[in-house]
N, C-alpha and C positions, 0 to 999 in steps of 0.2 A: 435492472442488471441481472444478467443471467453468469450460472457456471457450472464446473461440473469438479466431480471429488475423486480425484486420483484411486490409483490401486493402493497405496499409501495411507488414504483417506482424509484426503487432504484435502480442503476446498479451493479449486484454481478457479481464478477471473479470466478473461481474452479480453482481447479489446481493451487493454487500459492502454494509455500512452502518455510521453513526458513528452512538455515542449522541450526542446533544445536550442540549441544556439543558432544551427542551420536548418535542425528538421524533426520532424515529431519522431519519434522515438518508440518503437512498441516494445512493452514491458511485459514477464511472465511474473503474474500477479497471485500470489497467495491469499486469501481470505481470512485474515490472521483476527479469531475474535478472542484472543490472551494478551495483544498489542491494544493498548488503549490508547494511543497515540492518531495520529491521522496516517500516516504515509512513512514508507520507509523504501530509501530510493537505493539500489547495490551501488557501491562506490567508484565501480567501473564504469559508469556516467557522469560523474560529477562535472568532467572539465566540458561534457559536450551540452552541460543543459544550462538553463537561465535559472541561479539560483540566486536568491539574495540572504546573506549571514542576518541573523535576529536574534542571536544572544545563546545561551546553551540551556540546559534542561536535565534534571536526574531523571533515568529510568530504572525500575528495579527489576533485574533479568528472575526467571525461572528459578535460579540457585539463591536468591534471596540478594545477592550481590547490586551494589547501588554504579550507574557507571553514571558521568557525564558526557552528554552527546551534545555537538553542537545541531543549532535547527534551523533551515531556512524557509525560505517560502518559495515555492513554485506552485507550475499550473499542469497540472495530470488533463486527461480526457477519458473520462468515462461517459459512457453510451452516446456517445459523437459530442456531450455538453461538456464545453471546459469549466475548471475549478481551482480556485486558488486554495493549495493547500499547505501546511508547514508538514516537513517533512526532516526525517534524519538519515544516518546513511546507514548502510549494512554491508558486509563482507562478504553475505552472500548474494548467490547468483540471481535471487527471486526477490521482487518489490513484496512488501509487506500493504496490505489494505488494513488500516485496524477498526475497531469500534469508533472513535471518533465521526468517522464517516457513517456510521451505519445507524447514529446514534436520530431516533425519529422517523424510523426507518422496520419493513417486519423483514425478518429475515428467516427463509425457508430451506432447513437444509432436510434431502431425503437420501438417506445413504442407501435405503432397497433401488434406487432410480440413478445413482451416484450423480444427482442434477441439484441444484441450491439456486433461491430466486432472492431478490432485492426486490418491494417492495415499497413504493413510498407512504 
């Protein structure tokens, strides 16, 4: 998996995608390695994609704050391989990738190049 790190300095993915209902879906995909989670899908997809409910989950945000999220499971597409992942929802605009996925994985970020590689 390749990406490249915003002016922001942000690490963005392409190419990620959610199945849906009718059609795969392309996502603007953050590279989120503070989210220990797997997946985190904007909520402005929920009604279009194949998800299934599996129970809820505490995360503890930035601010030390504990929330309950509900988590399902769906199936992303990174680097054309599909993946069955549990994911939660977000209010923002951009899917969250978090360590979960990266976990066994070397992960190469060069901020002089603003480019970052996935490894397996």
């Amino acid at each position: 998996m390749k990406g490249y790190i915003d002016d922001n300095l942000t690490p963005q993915i392409e190419n990620i995608y959610i199945v849906g209902k009718e059609k795969v879906i392309q996502l603007k995909c953050v590279l989120d390695t503070a989210f220990n989670g797997e997946f985190c899908l904007p909520k402005k997809y929920f009604k279009e994609c194949k998800l299934q409910y599996i129970g809820n989950e505490d995360f503890i945000l930035a601010d030390g704050s504990i929330v309950l999220e509900k988590i399902y499971l769906g199936q992303i597409i990174i680097d054309n391989k599909p993946e069955i992942v549990t994911l939660s929802l977000t209010e923002d605009n951009e899917a969250l990738l978090g360590t979960q996925l990266l976990d066994n994985k070397i992960v190469t970020l060069n901020f002089k190049n603003k480019t970052f590689i996935v490894d397996e």
